[in-house]
C-alpha positions in Angstrom: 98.4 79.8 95.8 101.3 78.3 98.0 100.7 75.2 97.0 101.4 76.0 93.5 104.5 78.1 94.7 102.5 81.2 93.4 102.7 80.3 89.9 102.8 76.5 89.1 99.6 74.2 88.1 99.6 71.8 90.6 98.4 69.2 88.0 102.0 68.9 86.7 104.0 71.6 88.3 104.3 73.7 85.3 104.3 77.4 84.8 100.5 78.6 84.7 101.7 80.6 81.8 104.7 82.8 80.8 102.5 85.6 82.0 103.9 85.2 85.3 107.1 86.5 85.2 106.2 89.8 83.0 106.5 92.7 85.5 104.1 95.9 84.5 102.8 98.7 86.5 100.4 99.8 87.2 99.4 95.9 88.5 95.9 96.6 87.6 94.2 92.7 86.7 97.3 91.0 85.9 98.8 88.0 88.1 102.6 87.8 88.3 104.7 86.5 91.5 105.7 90.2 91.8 102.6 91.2 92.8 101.2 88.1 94.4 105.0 88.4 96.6 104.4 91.3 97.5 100.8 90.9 98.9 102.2 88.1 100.8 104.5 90.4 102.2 102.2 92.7 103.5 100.2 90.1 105.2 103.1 88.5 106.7 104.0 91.8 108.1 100.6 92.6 109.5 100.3 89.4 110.7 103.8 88.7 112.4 104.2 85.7 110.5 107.5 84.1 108.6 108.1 84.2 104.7 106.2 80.4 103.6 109.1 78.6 102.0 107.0 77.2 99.1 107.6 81.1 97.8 110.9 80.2 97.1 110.5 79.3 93.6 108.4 82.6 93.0 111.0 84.5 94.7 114.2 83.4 92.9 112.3 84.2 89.5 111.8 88.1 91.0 115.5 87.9 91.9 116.7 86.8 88.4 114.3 89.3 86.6 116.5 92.3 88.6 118.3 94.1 86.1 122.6 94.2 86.8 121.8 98.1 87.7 119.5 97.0 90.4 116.5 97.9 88.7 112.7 96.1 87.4 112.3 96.7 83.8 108.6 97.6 82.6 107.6 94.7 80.2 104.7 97.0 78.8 101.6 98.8 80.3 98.3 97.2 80.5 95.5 98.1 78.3 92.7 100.2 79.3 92.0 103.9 79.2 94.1 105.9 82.5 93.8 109.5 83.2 97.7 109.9 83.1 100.6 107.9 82.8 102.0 106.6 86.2 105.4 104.8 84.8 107.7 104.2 82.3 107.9 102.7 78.8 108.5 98.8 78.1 111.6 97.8 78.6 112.7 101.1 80.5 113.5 100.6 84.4 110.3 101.2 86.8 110.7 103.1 89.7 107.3 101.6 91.2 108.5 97.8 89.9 111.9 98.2 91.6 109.9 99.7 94.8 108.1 96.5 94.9 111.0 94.4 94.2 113.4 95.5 96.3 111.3 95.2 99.2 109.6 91.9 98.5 113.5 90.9 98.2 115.0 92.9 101.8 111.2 91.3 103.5 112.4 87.6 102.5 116.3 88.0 102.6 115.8 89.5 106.4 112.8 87.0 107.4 113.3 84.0 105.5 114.9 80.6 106.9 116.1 80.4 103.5 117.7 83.7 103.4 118.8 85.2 99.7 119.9 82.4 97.3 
């Protein structure tokens, strides 16, 4: 996955698919750089290692998607049958996107050689 910057082909460097940069929670099945970020944060936080610069690419598309009020928007719920709803609309803001975003961001802003872009 770092070899591909979390979402490239390593073939030709291209986008796996425009999949990866549609934010929705619950995470459930569906890859985005969000969610693999974020799991790379909590490994390098158990692990005491630094942010992997080939992230960078991934990170800077999580920073862009960031709404001007600070916020993640939802960009739609997965399918499948859930006992209740855990989030918001499409296109509303998502507390539980934000939470992810925001610290995926402070983790590689704080720990990063490259710092925030």
């Amino acid at each position: 996955m770092l070899q591909r910057g979390l979402f490239r082909r390593l073939s030709t460097g291209e986008p796996v698919g425009p999949w990866v940069g549609r934010f929705a929670y619950p995470f459930r099945w569906r890859y985005n750089v969000l969610n693999a970020a974020d799991y790379f944060r909590e490994a390098s936080l158990s692990y005491g290692n630094e942010p992997d610069p080939r992230m960078a690419d991934a990170i800077e598309m999580i920073r862009v998607a960031r709404a001007s009020d600070g916020t993640w928007l939802q960009a739609g719920r997965q399918p499948g049958r859930v006992w209740f709803e855990v989030d918001t609309e499409a296109g509303e803001p998502s507390k539980w996107l934000t939470l992810s975003g925001i610290r995926v961001l402070a983790w590689w802003d704080q720990s990063s050689p490259l710092g925030s872009a």
